[in-house]
Each structure stands twice: as structure tokens, then as C-alpha cells.
C-alpha positions as CSV (number, residue, x, y, z in Angstrom):
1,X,0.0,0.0,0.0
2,X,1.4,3.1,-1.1
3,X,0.4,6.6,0.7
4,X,-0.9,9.6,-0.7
5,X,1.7,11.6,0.3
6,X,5.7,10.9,1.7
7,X,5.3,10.7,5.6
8,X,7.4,10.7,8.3
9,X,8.8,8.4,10.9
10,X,7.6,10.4,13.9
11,X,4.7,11.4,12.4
12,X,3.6,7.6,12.3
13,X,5.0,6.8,15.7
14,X,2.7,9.6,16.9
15,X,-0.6,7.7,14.5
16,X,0.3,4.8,17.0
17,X,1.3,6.3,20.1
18,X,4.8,4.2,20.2
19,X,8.6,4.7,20.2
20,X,11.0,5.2,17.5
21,X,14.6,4.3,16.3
22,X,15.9,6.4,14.1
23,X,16.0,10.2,12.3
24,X,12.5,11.6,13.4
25,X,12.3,13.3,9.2
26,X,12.7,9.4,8.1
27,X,10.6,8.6,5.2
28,X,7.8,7.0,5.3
29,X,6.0,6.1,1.6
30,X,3.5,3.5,2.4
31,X,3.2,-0.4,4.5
32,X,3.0,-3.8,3.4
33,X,3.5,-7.4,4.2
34,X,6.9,-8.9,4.2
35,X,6.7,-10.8,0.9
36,X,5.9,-7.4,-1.2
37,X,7.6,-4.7,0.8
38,X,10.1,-2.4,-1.0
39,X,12.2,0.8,0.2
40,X,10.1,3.0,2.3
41,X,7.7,0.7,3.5
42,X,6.7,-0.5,7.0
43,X,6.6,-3.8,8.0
44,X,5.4,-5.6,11.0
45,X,7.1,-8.5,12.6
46,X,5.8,-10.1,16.5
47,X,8.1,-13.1,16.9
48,X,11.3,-13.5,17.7
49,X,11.4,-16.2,14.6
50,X,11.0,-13.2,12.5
51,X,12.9,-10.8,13.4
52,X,16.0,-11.4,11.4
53,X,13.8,-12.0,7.8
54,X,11.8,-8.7,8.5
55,X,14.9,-6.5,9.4
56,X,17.1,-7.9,6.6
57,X,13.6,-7.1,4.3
58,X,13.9,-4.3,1.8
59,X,11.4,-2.4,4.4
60,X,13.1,0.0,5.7
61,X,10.5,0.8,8.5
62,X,10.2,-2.1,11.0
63,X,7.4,-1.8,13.6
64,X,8.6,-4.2,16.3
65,X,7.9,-5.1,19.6
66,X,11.9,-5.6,21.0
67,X,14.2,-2.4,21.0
68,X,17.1,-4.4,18.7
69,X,20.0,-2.9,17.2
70,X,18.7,-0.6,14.1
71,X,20.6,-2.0,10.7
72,X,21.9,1.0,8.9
73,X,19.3,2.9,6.8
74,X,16.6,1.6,8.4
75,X,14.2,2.8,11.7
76,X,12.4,0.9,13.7
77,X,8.9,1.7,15.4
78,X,8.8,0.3,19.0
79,X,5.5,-1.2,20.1
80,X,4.3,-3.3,22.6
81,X,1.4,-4.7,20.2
82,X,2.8,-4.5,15.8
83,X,-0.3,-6.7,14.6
84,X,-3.1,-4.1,16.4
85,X,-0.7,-1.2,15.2
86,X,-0.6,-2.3,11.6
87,X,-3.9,-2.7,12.0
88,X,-4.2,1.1,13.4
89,X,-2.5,1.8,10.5
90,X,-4.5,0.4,8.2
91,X,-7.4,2.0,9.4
92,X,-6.3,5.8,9.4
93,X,-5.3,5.2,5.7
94,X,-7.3,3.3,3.5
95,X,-10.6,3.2,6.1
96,X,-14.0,1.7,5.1
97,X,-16.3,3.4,3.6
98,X,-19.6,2.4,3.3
99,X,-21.4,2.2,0.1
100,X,-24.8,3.6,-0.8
101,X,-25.6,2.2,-3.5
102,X,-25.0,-0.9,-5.9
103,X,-22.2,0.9,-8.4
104,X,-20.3,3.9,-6.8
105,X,-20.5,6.9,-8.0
106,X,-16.9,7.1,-8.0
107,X,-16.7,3.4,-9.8
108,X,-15.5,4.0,-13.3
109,X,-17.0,1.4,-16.4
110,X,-15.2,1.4,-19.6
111,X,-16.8,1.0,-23.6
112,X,-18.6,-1.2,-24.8
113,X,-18.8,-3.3,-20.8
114,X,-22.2,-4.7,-20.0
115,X,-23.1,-4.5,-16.6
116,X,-26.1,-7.2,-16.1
117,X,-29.2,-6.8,-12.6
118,X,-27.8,-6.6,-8.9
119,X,-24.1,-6.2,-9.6
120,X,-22.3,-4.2,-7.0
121,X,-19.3,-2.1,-8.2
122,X,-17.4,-0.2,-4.8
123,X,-15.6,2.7,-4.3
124,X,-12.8,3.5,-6.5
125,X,-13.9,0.5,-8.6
126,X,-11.9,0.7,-12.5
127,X,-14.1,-2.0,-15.3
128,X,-12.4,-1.8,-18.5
129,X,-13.8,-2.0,-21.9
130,X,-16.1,-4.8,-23.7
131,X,-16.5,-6.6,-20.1
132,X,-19.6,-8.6,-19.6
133,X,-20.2,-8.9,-15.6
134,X,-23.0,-10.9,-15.1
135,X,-25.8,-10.8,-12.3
136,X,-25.1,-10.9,-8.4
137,X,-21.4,-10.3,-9.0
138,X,-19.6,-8.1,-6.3
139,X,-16.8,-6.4,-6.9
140,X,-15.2,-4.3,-4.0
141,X,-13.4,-1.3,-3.2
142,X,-10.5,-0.2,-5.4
143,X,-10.6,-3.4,-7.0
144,X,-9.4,-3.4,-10.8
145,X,-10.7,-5.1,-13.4
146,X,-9.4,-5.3,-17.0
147,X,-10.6,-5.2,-20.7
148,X,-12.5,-8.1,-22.0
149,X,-13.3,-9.8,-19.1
150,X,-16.3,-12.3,-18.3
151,X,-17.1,-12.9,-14.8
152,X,-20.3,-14.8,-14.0
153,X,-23.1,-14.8,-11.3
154,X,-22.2,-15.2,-7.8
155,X,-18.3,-14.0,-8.0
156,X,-17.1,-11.7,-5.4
157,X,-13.6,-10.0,-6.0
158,X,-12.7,-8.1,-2.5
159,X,-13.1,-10.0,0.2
160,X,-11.6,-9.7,3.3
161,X,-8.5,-11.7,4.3
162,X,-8.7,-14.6,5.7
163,X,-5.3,-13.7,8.5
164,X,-6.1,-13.9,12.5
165,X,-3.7,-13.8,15.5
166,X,-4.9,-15.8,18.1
167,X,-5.4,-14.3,21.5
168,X,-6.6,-15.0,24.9
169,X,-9.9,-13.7,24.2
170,X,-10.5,-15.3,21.0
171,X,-9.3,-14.1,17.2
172,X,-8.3,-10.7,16.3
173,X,-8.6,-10.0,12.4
174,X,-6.1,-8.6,10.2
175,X,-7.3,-6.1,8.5
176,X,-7.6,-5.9,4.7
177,X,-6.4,-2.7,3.1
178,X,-5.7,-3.9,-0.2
179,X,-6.9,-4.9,-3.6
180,X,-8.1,-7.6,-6.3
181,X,-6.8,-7.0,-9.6
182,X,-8.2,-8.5,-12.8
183,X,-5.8,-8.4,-15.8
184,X,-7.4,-8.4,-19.7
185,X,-9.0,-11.5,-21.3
186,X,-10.1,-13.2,-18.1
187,X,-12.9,-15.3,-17.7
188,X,-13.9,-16.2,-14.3
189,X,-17.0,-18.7,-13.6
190,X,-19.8,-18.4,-11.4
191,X,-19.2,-18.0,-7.4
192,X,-15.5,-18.0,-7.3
193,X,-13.7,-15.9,-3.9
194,X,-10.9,-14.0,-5.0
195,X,-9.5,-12.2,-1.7
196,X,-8.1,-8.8,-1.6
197,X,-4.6,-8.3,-0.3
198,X,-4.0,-7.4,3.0
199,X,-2.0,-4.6,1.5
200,X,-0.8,-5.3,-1.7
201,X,-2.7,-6.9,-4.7
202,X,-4.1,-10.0,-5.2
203,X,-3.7,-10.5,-8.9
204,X,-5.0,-12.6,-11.8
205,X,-2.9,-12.7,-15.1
206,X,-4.1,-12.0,-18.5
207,X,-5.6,-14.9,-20.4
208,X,-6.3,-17.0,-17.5
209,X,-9.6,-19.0,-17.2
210,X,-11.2,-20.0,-13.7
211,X,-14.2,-22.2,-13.4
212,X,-16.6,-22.0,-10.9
213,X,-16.6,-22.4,-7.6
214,X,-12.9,-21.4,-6.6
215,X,-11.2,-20.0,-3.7
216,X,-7.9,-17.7,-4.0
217,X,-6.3,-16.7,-0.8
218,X,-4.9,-12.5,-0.4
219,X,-1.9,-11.4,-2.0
220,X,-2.0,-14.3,-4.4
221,X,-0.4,-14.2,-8.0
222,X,-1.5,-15.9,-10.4
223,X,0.3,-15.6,-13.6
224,X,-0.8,-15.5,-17.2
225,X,-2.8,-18.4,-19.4
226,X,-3.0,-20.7,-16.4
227,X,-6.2,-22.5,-16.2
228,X,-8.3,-24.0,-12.7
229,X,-10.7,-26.3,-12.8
230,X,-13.8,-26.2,-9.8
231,X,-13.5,-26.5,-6.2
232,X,-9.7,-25.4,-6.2
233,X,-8.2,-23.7,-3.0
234,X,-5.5,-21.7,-3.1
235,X,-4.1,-19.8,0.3
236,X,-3.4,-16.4,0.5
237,X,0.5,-15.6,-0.7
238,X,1.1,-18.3,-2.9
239,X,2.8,-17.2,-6.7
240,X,1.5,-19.1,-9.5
241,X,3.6,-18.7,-12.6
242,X,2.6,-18.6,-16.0
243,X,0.7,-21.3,-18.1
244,X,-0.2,-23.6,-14.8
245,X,-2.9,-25.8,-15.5
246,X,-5.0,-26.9,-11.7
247,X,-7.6,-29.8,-12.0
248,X,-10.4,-29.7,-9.8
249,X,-10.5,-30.0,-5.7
250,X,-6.7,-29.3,-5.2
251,X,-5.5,-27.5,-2.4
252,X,-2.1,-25.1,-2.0
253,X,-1.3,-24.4,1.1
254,X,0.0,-20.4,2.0
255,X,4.1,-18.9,0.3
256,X,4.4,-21.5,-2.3
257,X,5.3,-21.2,-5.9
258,X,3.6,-23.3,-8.3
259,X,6.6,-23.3,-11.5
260,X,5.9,-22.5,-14.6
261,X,3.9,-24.7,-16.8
262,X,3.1,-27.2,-13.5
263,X,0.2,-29.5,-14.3
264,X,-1.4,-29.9,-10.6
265,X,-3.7,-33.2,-11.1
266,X,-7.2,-33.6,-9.3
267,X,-6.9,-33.3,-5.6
268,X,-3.1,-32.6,-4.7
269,X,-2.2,-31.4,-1.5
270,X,0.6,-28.9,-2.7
271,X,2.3,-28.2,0.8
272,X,6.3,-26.8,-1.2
273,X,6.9,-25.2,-4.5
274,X,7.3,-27.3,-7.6
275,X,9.5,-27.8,-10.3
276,X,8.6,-26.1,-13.9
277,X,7.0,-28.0,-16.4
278,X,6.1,-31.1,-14.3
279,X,3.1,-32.8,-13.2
280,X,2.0,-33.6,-10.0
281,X,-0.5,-36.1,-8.3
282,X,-1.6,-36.9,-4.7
283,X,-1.2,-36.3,-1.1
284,X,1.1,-35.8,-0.5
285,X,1.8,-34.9,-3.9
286,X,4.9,-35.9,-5.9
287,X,5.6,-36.6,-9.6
288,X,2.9,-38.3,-11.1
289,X,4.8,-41.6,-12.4
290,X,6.7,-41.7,-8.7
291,X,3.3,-41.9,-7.2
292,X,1.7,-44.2,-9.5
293,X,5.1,-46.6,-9.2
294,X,3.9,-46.0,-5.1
295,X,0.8,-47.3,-5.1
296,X,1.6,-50.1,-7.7
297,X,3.9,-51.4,-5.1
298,X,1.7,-50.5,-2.2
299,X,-0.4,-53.0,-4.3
300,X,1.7,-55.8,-4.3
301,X,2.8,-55.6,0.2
302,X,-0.2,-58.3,0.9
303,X,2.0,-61.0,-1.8
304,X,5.5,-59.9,-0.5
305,X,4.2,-60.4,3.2
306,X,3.2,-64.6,2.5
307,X,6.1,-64.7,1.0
308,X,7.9,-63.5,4.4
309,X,5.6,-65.3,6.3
């Protein structure tokens, strides 16, 4: 998430009432998570099991919650709670804002796009041109959608996050500050989830075709001409590289890459990245003709067992 404006490190200790390390005229161009930050940015980090990978991130604003030695060029924001200041954060600059009516008035639509009964374009919402988005499709703040895109009935782009911290009193939410972004010739099928980022971009890549009925975690990538077949599951952070094809009910888990050209067959559990151009079956999944020599010998234990006997 970028800001409006350049800020400044004490200005955004004062936002959330903490410390700071470092030159109070620091500056301060915008937050995100740790897998999309870039110079400028804050980042949070809450476990000592973090700490190194957040401060050795290109952030170079790290909200913290242990005074540790500052690397050079960077500043640190003390705090006794990062995930509720992030969330703080979030809040003061992109906060919600409710909606009126079904297409904002500040939702733009390009030529030549049909918009069909009960769609409901948000705030800040860009269609491009010679779209067809059919009924009952939601489409949420700031989200982007390309030209000559098809997206059927039931879709929502925008969604919230799904990222919790467990504390004693139950879950607290993550907040979701970021966007969906649909690049040209997309078709997407009927009542797909595609998450927002928390406060980058989720994005899918031109050309790519998604059935119905599929689930895409925050902040994921997925690349250009890659199609997914129904009832897929993909967690928030994962990068799928171009031409991937997905067959139905397989599920990533979160921060994996899926290669270029990976052919993911029905119902893999993906749990690590994968190698390009190969295709994978099972779970846990390996190479398809591994697994298939796997369960032809798994087929032949209840013979090699008389023989033992």
C-alpha cells in the first residue's frame, strides 16, 4: 500500500502512540506485508522467529515489539502490540467506507462493458472496456478489473483476508487494506472468492480462465494463461507462474510457488513449490509416475508379506 503523500517516521510513531529508532524526518511512503515490501515501507514483525527475515527485508520501517539494534538505513517503530498497530495503520489510511448504493459513483466502467441486474461495483472500482459482468457479481473497493473480461453470477472480487492472531480472548482480524486486480481476457465462472490483499494486490494474469466455484487466498499471483478447474483452494501468498494448468479440488497451502507450466492433477495437497513444467498427483503430492510406481507397489505388500511369512 502506497500513501498519498511521503510521511514521516515520527509522524507515524505519533498515529500509534509508540517509540521510534531512528532520524524523526525518516521517510515514510506506504506499508505492506513482508513478501511485497520495497524501500520505504513499514513492515510488522511479532516473533522473535521473525525478526532477522523482517529486518534484513527491503522495508526500511520495521514496527517491532523488542528495541534491537537498528541495521543501517533503516528505523524501527517500537511497540508493545505491531499486529493491532498495523492494524491502526490500516485504518487511518485506507478506512471503510460504506457504500450507498449498488455501483459507486466514484466506480468507473469502460466501452462497450455490459453490466447485467444486482451487480455491486465499490468505491474506487476501475471495469475496462467490452466486459460482460453478469448478475449478483460483487466487486469491492478499489478493486481493478481489465478489458475483456467475463465474470459470471455469484463471483465476489474483495473479500476480506482470511489472516487472524490468536489471542486469549478469541481471534483478532487482520485487516484488509488492499486490492483484487483483474488483468485483460479473463474469464472467471460463477461463485469464485478471490481475496483482496492485506496490502498489496491479489492479482490474476491475462488470459487466465477459472471455473466456478474457486477459492484464491490474499496477496496471491496468479500468472498469465493458467487454467483452474472447480472446487480449487488456493491460500493467501502463494505465486503461480505462468501457463499452470489446476484440475479440480486441489488445495495449496500459503508462500508457495507453483513453476511455470506445473500441471497440478485432481486433488493434490501442494504443501512446497514445484518444479517447472512437471506434473504432480496426490497427497502428498509428488511426480505423477513416482506416485503411481507408489501405489503399484503399495499394491503388491499383501503378496511380498506370505512370502515373508
Amino acid at each position: 500500500m502506497r500513501f498519498a503523500r511521503k510521511h514521516f517516521l515520527k509522524e507515524i510513531a505519533e498515529l500509534i502512540e509508540c517509540d521510534y529508532v531512528g532520524d524523526a524526518d525518516f521517510p515514510v511512503w506506504g506499508m505492506n506485508e513482508i513478501h511485497v515490501v520495497t524501500p520505504g515501507d513499514i513492515v510488522f514483525v511479532d516473533h522473535p522467529k521473525y525478526y532477522d527475515k523482517a529486518l534484513n527485508s527491503a522495508a526500511t520501517i520495521i514496527l517491532i515489539n523488542k528495541e534491537v539494534e537498528c541495521p543501517e538505513g533503516k528505523a524501527l517503530l517500537i511497540s508493545d502490540d505491531p499486529f493491532r498497530d498495523f492494524n491502526k495503520l490500516t485504518k487511518y489510511f485506507k478506512p471503510f467506507q460504506p457504500s450507498t448504493e449498488m455501483i459507486a459513483d466514484s466506480a468507473m466502467v469502460g466501452e462497450g462493458t455490459i453490466i447485467q441486474p444486482n451487480v455491486f461495483l465499490g468505491n474506487n472500482v476501475k471495469v475496462g472496456n467490452n466486459c460482460l459482468i453478469h448478475a449478483n457479481v460483487t466487486i469491492g473497493d478499489n478493486c481493478i478489473v481489465g478489458d475483456n473480461v467475463i465474470i459470471h453470477s455469484g463471483t465476489v472480487l474483495g473479500g476480506d483476508a482470511f489472516y487472524y492472531k490468536k489471542r486469549p480472548e478469541g481471534f483478532d482480524k487482520l485487516l484488509s487494506g488492499g486490492r483484487v486486480v483483474v488483468k485483460d481476457n479473463v474469464e472467471i465462472g460463477t461463485n469464485n472468492s478471490i481475496d483482496r490483499g492485506v496490502t498489496g494486490d491479489t492479482i490474476i494474469g491475462e488470459g487466465s480462465k477459472l471455473d466456478n466455484l474457486i477459492q484464491i487466498g490474499h496477496d496471491t499471483v496468479i500468472g498469465s494463461k493458467c487454467l483452474i478447474a472447480s472446487q480449487v483452494g488456493i491460500a493467501g501468498c502463494v505465486r503461480v507462474e505462468d501457463e499452470v494448468t489446476i484440475w479440480g479440488q486441489v488445495g495449496i497451502r500459503s508462500d508457495v510457488t507453483i513453476a511455470k507450466g506445473t500441471v497440478l492433477m485432481a486433488q493434490c495437497g501442494v504443501s512446497k513449490d514445484t518444479e517447472p513444467n512437471t506434473t504432480y498427483w496426490g497427497t502428498p503430492f509428488g511426480e505423477v509416475r513416482t506416485k503411481l510406481k507408489e501405489y503399484a507397489a503399495i499394491k503388491k505388500l499383501p503378496e511380498i508379506v506370505k512370502t515373508i511369512k
